[in-house]
OpenMM code with the backbone's topology and positions (N, CA, C; nanometers):
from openmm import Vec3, app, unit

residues = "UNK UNK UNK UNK UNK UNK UNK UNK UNK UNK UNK UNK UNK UNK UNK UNK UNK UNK UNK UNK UNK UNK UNK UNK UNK UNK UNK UNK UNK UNK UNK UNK UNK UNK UNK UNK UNK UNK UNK UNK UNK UNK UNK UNK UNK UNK UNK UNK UNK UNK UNK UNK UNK UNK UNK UNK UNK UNK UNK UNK UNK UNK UNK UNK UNK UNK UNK UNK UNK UNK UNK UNK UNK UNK UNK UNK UNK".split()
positions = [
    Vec3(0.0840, -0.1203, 0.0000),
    Vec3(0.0000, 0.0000, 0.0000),
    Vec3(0.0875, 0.1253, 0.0000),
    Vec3(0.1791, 0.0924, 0.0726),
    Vec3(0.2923, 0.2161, 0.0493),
    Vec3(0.3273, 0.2590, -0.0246),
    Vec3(0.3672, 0.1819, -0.1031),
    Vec3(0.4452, 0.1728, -0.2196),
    Vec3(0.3857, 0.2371, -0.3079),
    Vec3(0.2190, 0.2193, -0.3551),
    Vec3(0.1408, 0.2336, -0.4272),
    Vec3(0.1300, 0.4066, -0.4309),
    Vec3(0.1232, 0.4562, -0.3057),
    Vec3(0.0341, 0.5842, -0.2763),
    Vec3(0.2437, 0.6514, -0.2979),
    Vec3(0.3493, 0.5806, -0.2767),
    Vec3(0.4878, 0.6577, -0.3470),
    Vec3(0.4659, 0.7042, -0.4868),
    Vec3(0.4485, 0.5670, -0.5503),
    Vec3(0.4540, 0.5705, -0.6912),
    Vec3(0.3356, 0.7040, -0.7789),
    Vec3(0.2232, 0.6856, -0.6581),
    Vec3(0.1023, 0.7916, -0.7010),
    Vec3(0.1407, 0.9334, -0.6821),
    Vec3(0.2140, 0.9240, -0.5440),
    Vec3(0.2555, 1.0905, -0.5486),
    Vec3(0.4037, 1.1384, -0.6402),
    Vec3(0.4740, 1.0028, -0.6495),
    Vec3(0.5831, 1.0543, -0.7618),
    Vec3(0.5199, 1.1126, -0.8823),
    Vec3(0.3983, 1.0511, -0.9299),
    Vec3(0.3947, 1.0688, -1.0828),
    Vec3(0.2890, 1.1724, -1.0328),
    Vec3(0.2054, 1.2233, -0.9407),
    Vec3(0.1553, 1.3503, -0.9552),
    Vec3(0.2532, 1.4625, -0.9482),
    Vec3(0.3890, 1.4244, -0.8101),
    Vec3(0.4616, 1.5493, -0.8443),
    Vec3(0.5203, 1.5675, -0.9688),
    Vec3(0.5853, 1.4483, -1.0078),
    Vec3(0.6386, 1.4401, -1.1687),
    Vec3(0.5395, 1.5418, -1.2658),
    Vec3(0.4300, 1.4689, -1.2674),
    Vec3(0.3228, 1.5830, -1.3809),
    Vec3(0.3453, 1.7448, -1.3157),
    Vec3(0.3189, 1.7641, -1.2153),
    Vec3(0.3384, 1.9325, -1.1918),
    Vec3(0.4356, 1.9849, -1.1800),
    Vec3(0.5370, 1.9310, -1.2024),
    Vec3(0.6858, 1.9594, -1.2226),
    Vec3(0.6449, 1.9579, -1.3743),
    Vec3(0.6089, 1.8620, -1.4423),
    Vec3(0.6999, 1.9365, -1.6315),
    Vec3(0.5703, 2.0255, -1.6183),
    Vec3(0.4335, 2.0418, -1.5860),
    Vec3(0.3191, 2.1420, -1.6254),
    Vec3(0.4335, 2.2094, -1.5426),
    Vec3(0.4493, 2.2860, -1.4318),
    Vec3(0.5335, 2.4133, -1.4439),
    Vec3(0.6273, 2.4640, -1.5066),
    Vec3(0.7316, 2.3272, -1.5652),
    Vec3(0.8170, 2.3608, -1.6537),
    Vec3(0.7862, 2.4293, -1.7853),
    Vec3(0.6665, 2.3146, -1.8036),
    Vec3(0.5840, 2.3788, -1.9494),
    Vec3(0.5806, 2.5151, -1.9692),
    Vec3(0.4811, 2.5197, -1.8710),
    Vec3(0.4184, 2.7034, -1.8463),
    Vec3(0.5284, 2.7690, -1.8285),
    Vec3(0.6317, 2.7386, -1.7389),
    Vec3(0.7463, 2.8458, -1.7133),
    Vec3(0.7892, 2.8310, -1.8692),
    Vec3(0.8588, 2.7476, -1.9644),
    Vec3(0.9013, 2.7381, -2.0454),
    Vec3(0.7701, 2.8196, -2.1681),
    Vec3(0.6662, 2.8298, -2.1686),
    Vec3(0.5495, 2.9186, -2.2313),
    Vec3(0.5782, 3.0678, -2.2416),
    Vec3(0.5601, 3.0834, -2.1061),
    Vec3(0.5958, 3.2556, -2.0261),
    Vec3(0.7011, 3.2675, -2.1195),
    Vec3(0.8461, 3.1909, -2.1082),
    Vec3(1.0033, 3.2534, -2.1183),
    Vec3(0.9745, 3.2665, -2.2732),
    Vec3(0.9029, 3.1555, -2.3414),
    Vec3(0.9196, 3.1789, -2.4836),
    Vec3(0.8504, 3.2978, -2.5404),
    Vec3(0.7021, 3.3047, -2.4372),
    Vec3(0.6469, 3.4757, -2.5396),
    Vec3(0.7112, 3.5689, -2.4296),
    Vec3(0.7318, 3.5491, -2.3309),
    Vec3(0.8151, 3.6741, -2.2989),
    Vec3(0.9243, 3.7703, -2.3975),
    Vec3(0.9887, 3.6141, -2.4415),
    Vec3(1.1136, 3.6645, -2.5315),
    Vec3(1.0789, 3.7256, -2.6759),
    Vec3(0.9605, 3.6398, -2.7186),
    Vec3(0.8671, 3.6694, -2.8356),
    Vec3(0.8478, 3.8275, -2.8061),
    Vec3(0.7980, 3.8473, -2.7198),
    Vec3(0.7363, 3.9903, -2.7344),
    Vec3(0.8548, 4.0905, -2.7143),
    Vec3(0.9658, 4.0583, -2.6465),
    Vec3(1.0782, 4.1324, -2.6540),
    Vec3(1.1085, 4.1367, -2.7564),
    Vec3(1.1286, 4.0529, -2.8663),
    Vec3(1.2013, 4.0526, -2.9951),
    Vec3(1.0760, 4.1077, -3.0648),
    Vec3(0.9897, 4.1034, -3.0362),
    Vec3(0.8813, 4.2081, -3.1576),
    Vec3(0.9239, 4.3706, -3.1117),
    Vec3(0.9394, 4.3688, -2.9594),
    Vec3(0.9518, 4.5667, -2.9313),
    Vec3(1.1031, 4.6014, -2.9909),
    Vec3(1.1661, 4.4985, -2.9834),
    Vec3(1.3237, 4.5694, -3.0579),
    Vec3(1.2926, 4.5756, -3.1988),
    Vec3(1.1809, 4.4674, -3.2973),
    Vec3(1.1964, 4.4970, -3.3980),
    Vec3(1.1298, 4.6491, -3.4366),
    Vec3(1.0407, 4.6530, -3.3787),
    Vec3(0.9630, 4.7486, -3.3618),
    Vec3(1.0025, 4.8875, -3.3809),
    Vec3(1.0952, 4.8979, -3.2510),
    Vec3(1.2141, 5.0188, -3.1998),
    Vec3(1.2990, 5.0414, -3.3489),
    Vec3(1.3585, 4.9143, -3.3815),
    Vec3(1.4493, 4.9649, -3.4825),
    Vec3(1.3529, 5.0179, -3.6159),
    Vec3(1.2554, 4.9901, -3.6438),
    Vec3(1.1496, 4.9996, -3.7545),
    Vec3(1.1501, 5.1656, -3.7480),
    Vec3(1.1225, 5.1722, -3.6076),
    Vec3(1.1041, 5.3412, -3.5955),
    Vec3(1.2265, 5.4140, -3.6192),
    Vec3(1.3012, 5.3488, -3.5712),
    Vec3(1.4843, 5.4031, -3.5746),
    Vec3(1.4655, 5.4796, -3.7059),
    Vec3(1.4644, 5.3393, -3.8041),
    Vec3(1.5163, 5.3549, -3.9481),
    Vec3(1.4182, 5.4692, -3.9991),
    Vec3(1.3028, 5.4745, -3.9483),
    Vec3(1.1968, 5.5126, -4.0491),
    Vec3(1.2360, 5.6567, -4.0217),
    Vec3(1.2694, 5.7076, -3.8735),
    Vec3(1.2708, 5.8545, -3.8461),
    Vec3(1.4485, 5.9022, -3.8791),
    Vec3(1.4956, 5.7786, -3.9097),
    Vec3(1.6341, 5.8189, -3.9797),
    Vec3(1.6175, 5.8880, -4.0820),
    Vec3(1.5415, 5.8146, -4.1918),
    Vec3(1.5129, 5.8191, -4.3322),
    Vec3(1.4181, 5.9267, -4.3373),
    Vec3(1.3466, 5.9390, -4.2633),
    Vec3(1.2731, 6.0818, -4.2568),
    Vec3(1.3602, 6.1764, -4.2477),
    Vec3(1.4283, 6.2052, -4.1183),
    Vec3(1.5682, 6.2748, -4.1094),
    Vec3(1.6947, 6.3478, -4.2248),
    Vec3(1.6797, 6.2165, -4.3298),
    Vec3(1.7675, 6.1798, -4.4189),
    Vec3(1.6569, 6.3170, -4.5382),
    Vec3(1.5394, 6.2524, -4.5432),
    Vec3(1.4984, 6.3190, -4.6761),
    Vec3(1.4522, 6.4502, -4.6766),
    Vec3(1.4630, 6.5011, -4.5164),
    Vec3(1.3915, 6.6055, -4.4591),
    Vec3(1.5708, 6.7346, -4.5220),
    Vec3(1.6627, 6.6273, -4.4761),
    Vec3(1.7899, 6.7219, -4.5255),
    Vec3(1.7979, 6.7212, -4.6788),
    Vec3(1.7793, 6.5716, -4.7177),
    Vec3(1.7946, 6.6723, -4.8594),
    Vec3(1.7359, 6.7382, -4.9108),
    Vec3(1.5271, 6.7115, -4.8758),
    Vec3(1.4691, 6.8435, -4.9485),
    Vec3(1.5446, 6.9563, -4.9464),
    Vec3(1.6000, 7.0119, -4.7936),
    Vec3(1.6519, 7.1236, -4.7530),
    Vec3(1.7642, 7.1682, -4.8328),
    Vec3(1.8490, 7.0450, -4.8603),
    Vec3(2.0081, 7.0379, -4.9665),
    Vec3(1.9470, 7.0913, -5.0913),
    Vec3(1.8238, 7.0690, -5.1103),
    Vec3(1.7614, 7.0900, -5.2786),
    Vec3(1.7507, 7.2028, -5.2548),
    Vec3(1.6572, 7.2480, -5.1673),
    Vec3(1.5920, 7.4259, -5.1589),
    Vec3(1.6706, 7.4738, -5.1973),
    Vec3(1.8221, 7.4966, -5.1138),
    Vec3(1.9346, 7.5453, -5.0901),
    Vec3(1.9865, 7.5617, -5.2413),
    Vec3(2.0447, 7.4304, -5.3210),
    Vec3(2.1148, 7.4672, -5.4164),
    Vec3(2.0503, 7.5352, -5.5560),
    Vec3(1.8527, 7.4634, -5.5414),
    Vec3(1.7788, 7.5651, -5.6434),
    Vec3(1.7811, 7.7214, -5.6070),
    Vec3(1.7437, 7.7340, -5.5127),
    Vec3(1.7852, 7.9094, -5.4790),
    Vec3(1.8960, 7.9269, -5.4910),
    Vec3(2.0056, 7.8762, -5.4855),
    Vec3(2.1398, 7.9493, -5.4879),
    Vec3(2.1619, 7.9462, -5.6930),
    Vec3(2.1534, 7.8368, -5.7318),
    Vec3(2.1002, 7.8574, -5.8840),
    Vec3(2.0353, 7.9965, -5.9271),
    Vec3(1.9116, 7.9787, -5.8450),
    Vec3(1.8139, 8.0458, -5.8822),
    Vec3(1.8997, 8.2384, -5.8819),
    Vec3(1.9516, 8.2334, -5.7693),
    Vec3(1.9929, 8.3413, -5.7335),
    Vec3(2.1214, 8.3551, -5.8909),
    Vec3(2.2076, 8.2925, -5.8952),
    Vec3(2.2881, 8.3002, -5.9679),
    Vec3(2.2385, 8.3324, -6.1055),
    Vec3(2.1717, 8.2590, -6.1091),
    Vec3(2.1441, 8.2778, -6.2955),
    Vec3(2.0717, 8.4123, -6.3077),
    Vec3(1.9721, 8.4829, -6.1960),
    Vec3(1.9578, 8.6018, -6.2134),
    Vec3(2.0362, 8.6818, -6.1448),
    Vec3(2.1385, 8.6997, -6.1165),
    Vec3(2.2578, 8.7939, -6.1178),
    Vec3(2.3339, 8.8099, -6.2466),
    Vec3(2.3558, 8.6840, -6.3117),
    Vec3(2.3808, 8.6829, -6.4249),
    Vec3(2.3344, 8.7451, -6.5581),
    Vec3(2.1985, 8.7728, -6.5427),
    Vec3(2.1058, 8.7631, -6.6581),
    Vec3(2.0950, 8.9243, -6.6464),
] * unit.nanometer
topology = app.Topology()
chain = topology.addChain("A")
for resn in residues:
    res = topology.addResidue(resn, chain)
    for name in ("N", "CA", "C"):
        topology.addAtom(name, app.Element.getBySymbol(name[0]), res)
């Protein structure tokens, strides 16, 4: 009878040992999941407000050298 009610509580603790492992191992995987979506995320924005950054100067590089054109050719004229 001993023996019986060992073997019963081994394999119940056994089962709630891997179900916590499971679940802990669940958590760690979308934990990490959702970390690796906010970095992709972060960098998405990085790039995008880089490239905004980027085209915001050259409109400005354009203004700049059509007016300075602009200016030139009517000094010239």
């Amino acid at each position: 009878m001993n023996k019986i009610t060992n073997v019963i509580m081994l394999t119940i603790y056994n089962l709630i040992g891997t179900k916590v492992l499971i679940n802990f191992f669940i958590i760690f995987f979308f934990f990490s999941l959702i970390i690796i979506i906010i970095i992709i995320i972060i960098i998405i924005i990085i790039s995008i407000s880089i490239s905004i950054s980027i085209s915001i100067s050259g409109i400005i590089i354009i203004i700049i050298v059509v007016v300075v054109v602009v200016v030139n050719y009517n000094l010239y004229n």
